[in-house]
matplotlib code that plots the C-alpha trace (Angstrom):
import matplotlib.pyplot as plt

x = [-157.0, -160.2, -163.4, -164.8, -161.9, -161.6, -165.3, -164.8, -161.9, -163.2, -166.3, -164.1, -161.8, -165.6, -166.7, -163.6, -164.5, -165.0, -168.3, -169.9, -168.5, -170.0, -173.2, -173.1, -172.0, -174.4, -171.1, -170.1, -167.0, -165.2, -165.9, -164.6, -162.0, -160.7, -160.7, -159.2, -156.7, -156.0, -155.9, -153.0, -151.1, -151.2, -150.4, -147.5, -148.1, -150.8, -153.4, -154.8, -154.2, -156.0, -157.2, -160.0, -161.6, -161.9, -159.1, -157.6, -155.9, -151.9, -149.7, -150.4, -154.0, -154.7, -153.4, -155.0, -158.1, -158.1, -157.4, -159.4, -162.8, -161.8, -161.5, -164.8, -166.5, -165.2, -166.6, -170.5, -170.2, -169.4, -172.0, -174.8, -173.9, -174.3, -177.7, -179.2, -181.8, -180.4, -181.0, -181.8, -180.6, -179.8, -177.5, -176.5, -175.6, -174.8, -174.4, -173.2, -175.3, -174.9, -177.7, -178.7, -179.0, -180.9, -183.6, -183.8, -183.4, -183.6, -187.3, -187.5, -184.1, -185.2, -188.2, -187.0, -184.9, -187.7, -189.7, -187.7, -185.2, -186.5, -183.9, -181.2, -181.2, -180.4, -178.4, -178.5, -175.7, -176.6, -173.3, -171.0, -168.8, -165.6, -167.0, -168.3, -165.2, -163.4, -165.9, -165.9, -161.9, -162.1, -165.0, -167.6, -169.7, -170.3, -170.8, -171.4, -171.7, -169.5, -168.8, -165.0, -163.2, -159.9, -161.4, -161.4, -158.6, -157.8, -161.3, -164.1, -166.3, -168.2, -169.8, -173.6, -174.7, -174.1, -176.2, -176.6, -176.3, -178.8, -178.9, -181.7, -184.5, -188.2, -190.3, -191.2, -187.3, -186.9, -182.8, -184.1, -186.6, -189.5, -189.9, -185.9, -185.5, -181.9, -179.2, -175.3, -172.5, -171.6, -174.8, -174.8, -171.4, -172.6, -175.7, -175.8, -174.5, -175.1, -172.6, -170.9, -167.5, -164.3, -163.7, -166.9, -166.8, -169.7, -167.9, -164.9, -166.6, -168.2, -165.0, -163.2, -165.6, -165.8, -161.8, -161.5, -163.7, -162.1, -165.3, -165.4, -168.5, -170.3, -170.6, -173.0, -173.0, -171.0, -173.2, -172.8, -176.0, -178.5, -181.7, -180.1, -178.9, -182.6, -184.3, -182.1, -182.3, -186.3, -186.3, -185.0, -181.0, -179.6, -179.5, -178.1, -176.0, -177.7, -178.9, -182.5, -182.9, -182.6, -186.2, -187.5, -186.4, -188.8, -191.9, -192.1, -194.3, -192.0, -193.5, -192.5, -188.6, -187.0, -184.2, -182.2, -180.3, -176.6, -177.2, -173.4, -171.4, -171.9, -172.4, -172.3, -170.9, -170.8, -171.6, -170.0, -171.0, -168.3, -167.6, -165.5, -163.2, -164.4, -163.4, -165.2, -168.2, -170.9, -173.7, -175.9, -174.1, -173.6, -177.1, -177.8, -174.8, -176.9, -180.4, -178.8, -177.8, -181.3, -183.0, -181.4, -181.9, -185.8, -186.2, -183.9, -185.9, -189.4, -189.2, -189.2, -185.3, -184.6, -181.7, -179.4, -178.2, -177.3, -173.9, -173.5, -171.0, -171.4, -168.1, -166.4]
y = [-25.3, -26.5, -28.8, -25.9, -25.5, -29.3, -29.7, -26.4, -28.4, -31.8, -30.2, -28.4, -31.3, -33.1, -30.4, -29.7, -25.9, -23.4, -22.0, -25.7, -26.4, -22.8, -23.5, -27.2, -25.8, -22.3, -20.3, -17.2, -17.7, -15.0, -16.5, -19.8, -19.1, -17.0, -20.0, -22.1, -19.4, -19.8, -23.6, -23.6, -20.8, -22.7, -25.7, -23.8, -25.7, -25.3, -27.6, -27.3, -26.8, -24.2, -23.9, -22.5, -25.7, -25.9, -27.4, -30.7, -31.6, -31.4, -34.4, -32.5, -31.7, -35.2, -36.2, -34.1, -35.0, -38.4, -38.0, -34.8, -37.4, -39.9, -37.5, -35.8, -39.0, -39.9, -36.5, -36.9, -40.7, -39.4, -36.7, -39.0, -41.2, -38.5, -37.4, -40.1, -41.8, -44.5, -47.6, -45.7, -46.3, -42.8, -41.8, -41.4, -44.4, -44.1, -47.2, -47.6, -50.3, -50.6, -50.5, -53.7, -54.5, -51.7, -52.9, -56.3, -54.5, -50.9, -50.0, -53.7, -52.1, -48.5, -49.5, -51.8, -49.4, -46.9, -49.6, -51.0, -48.0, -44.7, -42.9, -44.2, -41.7, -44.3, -42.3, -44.9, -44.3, -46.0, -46.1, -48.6, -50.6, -48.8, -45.6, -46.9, -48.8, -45.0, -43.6, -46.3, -45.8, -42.3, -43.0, -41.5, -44.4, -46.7, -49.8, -51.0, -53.6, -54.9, -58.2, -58.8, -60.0, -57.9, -54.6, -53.4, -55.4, -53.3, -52.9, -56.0, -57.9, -60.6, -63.2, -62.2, -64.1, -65.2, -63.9, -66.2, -64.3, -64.6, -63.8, -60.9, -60.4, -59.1, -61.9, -61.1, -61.4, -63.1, -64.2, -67.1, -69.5, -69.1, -72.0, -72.2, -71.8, -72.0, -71.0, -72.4, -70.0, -69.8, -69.0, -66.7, -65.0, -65.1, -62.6, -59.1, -57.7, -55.3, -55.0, -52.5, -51.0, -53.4, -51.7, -52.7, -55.9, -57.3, -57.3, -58.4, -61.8, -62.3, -61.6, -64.2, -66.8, -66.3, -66.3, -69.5, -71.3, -69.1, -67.6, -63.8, -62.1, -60.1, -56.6, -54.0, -51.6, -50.6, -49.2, -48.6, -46.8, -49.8, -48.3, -47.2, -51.3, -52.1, -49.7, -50.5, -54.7, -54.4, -52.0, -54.6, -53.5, -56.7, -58.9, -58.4, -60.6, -59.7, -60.7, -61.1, -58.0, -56.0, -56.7, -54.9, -51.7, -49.3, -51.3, -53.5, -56.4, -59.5, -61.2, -58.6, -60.5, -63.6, -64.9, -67.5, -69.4, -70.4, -74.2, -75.4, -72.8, -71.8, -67.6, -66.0, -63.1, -63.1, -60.3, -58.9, -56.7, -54.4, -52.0, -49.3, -50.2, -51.5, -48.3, -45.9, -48.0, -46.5, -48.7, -47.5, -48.7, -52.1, -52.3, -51.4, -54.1, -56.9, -55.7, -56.1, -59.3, -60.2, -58.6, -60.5, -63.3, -62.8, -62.0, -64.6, -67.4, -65.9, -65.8, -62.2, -62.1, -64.8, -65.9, -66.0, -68.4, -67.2, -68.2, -69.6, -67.7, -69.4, -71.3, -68.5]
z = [96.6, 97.6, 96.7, 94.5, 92.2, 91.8, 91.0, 88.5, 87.0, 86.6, 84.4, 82.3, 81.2, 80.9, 78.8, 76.6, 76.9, 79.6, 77.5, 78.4, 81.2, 82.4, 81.0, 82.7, 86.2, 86.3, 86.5, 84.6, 82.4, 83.9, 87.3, 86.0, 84.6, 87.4, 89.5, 86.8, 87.2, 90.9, 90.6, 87.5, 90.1, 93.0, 91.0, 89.6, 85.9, 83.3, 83.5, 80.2, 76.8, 74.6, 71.2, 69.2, 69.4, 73.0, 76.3, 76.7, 79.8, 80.0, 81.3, 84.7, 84.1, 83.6, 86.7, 88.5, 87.1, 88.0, 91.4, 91.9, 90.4, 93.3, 96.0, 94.7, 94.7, 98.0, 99.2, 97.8, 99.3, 102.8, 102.4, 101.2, 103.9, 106.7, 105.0, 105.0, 107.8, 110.0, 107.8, 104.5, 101.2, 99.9, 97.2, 93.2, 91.3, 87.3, 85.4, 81.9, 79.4, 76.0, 73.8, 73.3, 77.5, 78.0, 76.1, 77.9, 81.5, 81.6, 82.3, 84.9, 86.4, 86.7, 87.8, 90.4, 92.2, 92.2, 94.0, 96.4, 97.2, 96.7, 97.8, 95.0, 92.0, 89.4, 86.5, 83.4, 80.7, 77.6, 75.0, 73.3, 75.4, 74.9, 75.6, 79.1, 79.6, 79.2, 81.7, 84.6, 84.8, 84.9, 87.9, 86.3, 86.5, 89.4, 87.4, 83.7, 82.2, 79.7, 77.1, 77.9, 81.2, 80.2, 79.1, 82.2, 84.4, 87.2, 88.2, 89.9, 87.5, 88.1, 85.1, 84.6, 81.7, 78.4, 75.1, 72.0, 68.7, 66.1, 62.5, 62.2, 59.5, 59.0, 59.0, 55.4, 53.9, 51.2, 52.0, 54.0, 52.7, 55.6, 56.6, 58.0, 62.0, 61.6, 59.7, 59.0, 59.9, 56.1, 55.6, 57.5, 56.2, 52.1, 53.3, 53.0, 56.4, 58.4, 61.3, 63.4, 62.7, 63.5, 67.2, 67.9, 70.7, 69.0, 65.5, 66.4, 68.2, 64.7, 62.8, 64.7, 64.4, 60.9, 60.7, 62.7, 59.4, 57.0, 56.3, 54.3, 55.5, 53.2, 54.6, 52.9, 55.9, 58.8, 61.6, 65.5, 65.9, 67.1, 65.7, 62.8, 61.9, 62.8, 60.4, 58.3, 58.7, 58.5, 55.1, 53.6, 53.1, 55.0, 57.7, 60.8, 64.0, 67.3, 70.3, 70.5, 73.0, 69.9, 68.6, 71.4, 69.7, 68.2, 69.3, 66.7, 67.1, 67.8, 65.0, 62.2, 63.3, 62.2, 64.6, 62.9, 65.5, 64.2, 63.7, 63.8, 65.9, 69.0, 68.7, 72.1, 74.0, 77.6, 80.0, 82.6, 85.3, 86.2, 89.3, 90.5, 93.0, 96.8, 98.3, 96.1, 95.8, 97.8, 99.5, 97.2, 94.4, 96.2, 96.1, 92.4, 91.7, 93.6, 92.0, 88.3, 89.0, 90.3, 87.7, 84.9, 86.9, 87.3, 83.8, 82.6, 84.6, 83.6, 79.7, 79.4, 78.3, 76.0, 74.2, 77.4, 79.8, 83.7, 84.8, 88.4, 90.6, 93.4, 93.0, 92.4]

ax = plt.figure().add_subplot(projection="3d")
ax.plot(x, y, z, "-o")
ax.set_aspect("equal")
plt.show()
């Protein structure tokens, strides 16, 4: 067994077929799955289970999945490190945000890194939270962040801010009378809605406060595409619950947007930055972790991201 196979292995179980994962890797299939071969005969199990639909991993394969990502990871960390010039920041780092984040701090993030460390290749995953909660345990991110403090147990997080809701409209809607800043929580539940589907994180912290004052919202729609909700919200279908980072979507002038504040409840989600663990996390990746957090904080303290309050770790 070597490095080769593992790599070979880990993109197939990624890809769900041996045509993609070829394609993905710039191997012929024949090649690949002559090694895939080698692997399952020196294994002495099959590794994955076939179909006309494509492989999923066996009890085995799975296994050896997860540990083959660590040691691979472990491998392209000690080779960055030796690469790189004495001092030098060098390396990949992939971190996961959901949609709404990376429109308050993608391009400043991104942009930041490219500034101050030009030798981080800063891979941005943009996806709903469960998807990049799946994906940071099987290591194939470095960091995300994420809106719950148990999704991801096992692994560090620390408290990065917290985000007020808002009930969303075009400016022009005629649900609200226009001269209202604010809106009551059963108010907010008797308009037409336009939320994401119930495993959503965000849904389920506006089912439950809605449950807690026996509250029925009136949903219309059930979305988890951001832009899609958006277009939707400003043709005039419905309202939406978001944080105000989402009306920096699809250039829209801020002023087209009404955001209602929640005048009697207190309509939040908090954010948490999340890492691999300590002894995968490369330096670089140590670094992208600290320039999140200062990041959020500079845009945070400037104006530029509003709706959200920094929380103070230094007690912690």
């Amino acid at each position: 067994m070597d490095f080769r196979q593992l790599r070979y292995f880990a993109q197939i179980v990624e890809s769900g077929s041996l045509s993609k994962a070829s394609r993905n890797l710039y191997v012929a299939q024949p090649a690949l799955s002559q090694q895939l071969a080698k692997l399952e005969d020196e294994v002495g199990k099959p590794l994955l289970h076939r179909s006309t639909r494509g492989v999923t991993p066996t009890e085995n394969g799975l296994a050896l999945y997860h540990h083959a990502r660590f040691m691979l990871r472990q491998l392209d960390q000690a080779l960055s490190i030796a690469r790189q010039e004495s001092g030098q920041i060098e390396g990949m780092v992939s971190i996961g945000l959901p949609a709404t984040t990376v429109l308050a701090i993608g391009t400043p993030l991104v942009r930041r890194i490219r500034t101050k460390y030009p030798g981080i290749m800063l891979n941005v995953v943009e996806g709903m939270s469960g998807h990049l909660t799946h994906m940071i345990r099987l290591c194939q991110l470095d960091l995300a962040i994420l809106f719950n403090s148990d999704v991801a147990s096992d692994l560090p997080s620390t408290v990065l801010l917290d985000e007020e809701l808002f009930v969303i409209l075009p400016s022009n809607s005629p649900l609200v009378p226009h001269d209202r800043t604010s809106i009551t929580i059963a108010e907010a539940a008797a308009l037409p809605l336009i939320l994401p589907t119930g495993t959503h994180g965000l849904r389920r912290r506006i089912s439950a406060e809605f449950e807690e004052r026996n509250l029925t919202a009136h949903v219309v729609a059930e979305i988890d595409s951001l832009s899609l909700v958006m277009s939707c919200v400003y043709d005039g279908i419905g309202a939406t619950i978001k944080p105000i980072s989402s009306l920096q979507l699809g250039g829209k002038r801020r002023k087209e947007w009404r955001a209602l504040s929640i005048s009697d409840a207190r309509l939040s989600r908090r954010n948490y930055l999340y890492s691999i663990n300590a002894d995968l996390l490369s330096p670089a990746a140590s670094v992208v972790a600290n320039e999140v957090r200062e990041t959020a904080r500079h845009l945070v303290t400037t104006g530029q991201w509003q709706g959200v309050s920094l929380i103070d770790n230094s007690s912690d």
